[in-house]
N, C-alpha and C positions, 0 to 999 in steps of 0.2 A: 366129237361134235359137241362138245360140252359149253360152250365160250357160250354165255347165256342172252340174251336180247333184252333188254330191258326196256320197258313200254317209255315209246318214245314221250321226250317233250311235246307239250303243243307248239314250237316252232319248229319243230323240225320237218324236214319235206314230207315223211310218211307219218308220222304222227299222228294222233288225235287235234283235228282245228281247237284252238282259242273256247274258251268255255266249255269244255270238256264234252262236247261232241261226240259220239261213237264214230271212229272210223271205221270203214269198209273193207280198208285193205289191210287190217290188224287184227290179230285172231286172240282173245282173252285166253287164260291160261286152259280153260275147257277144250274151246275148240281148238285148241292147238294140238290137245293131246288124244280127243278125238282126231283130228287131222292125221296125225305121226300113225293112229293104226290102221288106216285105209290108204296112205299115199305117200310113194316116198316124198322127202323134202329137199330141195335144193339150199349146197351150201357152196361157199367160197372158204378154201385153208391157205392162208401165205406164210412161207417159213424166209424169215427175214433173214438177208445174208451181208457181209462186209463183202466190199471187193477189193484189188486192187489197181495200179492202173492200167493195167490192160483189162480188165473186167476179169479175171481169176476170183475166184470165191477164196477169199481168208479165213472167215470167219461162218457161223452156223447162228443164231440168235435162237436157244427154246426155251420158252415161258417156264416157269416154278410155277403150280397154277395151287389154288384149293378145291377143292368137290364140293358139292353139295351138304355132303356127307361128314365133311371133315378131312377126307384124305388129300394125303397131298402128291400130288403127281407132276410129269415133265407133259408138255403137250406146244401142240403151235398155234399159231392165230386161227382160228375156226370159228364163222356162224354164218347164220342165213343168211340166204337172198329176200328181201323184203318185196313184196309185190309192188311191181311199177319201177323196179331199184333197175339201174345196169348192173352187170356184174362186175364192172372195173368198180363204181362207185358204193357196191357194198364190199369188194375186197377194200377197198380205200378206210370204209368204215369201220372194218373192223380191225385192221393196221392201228387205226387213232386209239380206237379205242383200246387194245392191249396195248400197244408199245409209246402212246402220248403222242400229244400234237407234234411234236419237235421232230419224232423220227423221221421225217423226210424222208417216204417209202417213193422209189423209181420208178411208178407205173407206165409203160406205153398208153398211147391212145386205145387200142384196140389191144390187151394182154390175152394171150394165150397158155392156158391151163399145159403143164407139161406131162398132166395124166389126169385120168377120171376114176374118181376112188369110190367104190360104192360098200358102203357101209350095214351090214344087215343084223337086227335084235339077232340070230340066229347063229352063235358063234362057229365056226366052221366052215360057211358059203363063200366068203372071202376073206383077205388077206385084213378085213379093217371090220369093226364090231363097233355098236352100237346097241345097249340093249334096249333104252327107248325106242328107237325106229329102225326103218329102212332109210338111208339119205343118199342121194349122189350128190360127190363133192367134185368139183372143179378143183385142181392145188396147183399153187404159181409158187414161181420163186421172185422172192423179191428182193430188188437191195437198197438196204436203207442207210443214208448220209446225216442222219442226224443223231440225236440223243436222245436212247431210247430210257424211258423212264414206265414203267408197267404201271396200267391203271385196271380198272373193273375186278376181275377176280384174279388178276394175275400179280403173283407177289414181285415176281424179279424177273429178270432175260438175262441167263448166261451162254455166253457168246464163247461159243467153242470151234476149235480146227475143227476141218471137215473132216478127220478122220477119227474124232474123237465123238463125233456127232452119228458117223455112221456104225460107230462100236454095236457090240451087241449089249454092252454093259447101261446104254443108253436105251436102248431098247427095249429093255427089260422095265423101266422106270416109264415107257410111256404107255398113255392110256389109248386104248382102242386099233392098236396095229400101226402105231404112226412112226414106228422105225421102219416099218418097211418105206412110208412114204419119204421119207428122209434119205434114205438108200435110192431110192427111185429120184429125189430130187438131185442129189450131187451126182450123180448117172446122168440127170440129163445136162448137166452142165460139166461133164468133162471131169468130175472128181475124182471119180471111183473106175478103180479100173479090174 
């Protein structure tokens, strides 16, 4: 859950209005972090995929990402739901914003999560960690037709077989238990048998 939010433009829909305004619906870095220790948070993760033409997944898309910290790790599209957002339109946003305007991510009208991942500071309570907070993530799989170019903190997208994605050698490099959701996502589409 690392994919960071950074304080919207004033034109953007959730934003701060024009002359720099306090928004209502935007929590400053305080209360955000007060927030994360009394509530879990609601996120969107999309692990972007190549297909072919029958819809078969080819290809796996995971971010090179940096930390905070300096480290460098593998991980997938992840961040909040903004209050007042849909959740197709904050998975939308956060697609743009790691993978560039270009990727032409496939969203349905109405997308449906193909599991709910909940993430606890508490390593051990389940299969995905977080030591900032408690979060539940919605995670889709998505497929993107265009050219993916990585923006905000993500250096690159190497786009790998799905069997190469579901290694455990990949799993080992990601942050927060997101081989397993990677496991879980070529599962739901038929990859992994």
């Amino acid at each position: 859950m690392r994919t960071p939010d950074p304080e919207p433009a004033g034109d953007e829909p959730f934003g701060p209005p024009a002359g720099n305004v306090s928004n209502p619906g935007w929590l400053s870095d305080i209360e955000l972090e007060e927030a994360r220790r009394r509530l879990p948070m609601l996120y969107v993760e999309g692990i972007p995929v190549r297909t072919d033409g029958m819809g078969q997944v080819t290809e796996v898309g995971i971010l090179l990402r940096a930390t905070p910290v300096g480290e460098i790790t593998r991980t997938i599209v992840s961040g909040r739901v903004r209050y007042g957002e849909t959740v197709r339109d904050a998975l939308f946003r956060h697609l743009e914003n790691d993978l560039g305007p270009m990727a032409f991510p496939l969203l349905p009208a109405q997308p449906v999560p193909f599991t709910v991942a909940e993430y606890f500071p508490i390593p051990g309570v389940s299969a995905y960690h977080d030591d900032r907070q408690h979060a539940v993530s919605l995670a889709f799989v998505v497929p993107v037709t265009g050219t993916c170019e990585p923006r905000q903190d993500a250096l690159e997208v190497t786009w790998l077989k799905p069997e190469e994605a579901a290694s455990d050698a990949l799993a080992a490099e990601m942050e927060g238990g997101r081989g397993t959701l990677i496991r879980m996502a070529l599962a739901s589409v038929g990859m992994l048998r």
